[in-house]
N, C-alpha and C positions, 0 to 999 in steps of 0.2 A: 796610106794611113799616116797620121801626123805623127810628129814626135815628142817629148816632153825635156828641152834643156836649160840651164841656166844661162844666164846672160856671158858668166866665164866659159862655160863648155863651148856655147855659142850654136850656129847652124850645123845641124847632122850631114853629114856626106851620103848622100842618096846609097842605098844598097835594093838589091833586087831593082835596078830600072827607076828608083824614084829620087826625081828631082822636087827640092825643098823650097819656099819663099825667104828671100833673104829676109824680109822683114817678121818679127817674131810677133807673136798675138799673146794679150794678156787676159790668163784663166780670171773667171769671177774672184774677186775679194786677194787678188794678189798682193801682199805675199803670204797669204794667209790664210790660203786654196787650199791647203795639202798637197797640193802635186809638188811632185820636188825631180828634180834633175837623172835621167834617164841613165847618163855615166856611169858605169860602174863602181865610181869611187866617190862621186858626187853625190850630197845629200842639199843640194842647196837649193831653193824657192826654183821654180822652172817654169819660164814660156810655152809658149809651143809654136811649132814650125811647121805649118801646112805645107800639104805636098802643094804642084801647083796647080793641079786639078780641083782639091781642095777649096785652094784662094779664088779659084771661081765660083766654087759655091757662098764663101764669104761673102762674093760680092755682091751676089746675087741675095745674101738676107742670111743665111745660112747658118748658125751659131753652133749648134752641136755636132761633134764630129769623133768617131771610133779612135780610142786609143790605142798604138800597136806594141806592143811584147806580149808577155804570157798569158796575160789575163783577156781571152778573148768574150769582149761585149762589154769593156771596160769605155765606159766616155765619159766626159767632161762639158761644160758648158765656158765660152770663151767671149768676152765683150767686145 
């Protein structure tokens, strides 16, 4: 499941077995999505980082995709 970070925080280091696309995807109407940076300490506008399983579905057309922390069935839509 992708992640939600700032351009500062940057790429997440994969946990549980998941590797991330170095390249980051911008949520609709950035920066002014509401989604904001996943850090603990960070509240600032945030990307998101497809796993790279993911970035295949991107490629394939894919736009929507499950956000992961606590809120499960949390998604987002990404240009």
């Amino acid at each position: 499941m992708c992640l939600a970070r700032c351009i500062d925080c940057g790429c997440p280091h994969g946990r549980n077995g998941n590797s991330y696309s170095a390249k980051p995807r911008t949520p609709i109407s950035f920066p002014f999505s509401g989604l904001v940076c996943g850090s603990s300490t960070c509240l600032r506008p945030a990307l998101v980082w497809l796993t790279n399983e993911e970035e295949v579905s991107y490629d394939s057309g894919e736009r929507v995709f499950p956000l992961t922390g606590g809120h499960a069935g949390t998604k987002f839509r990404v240009q």
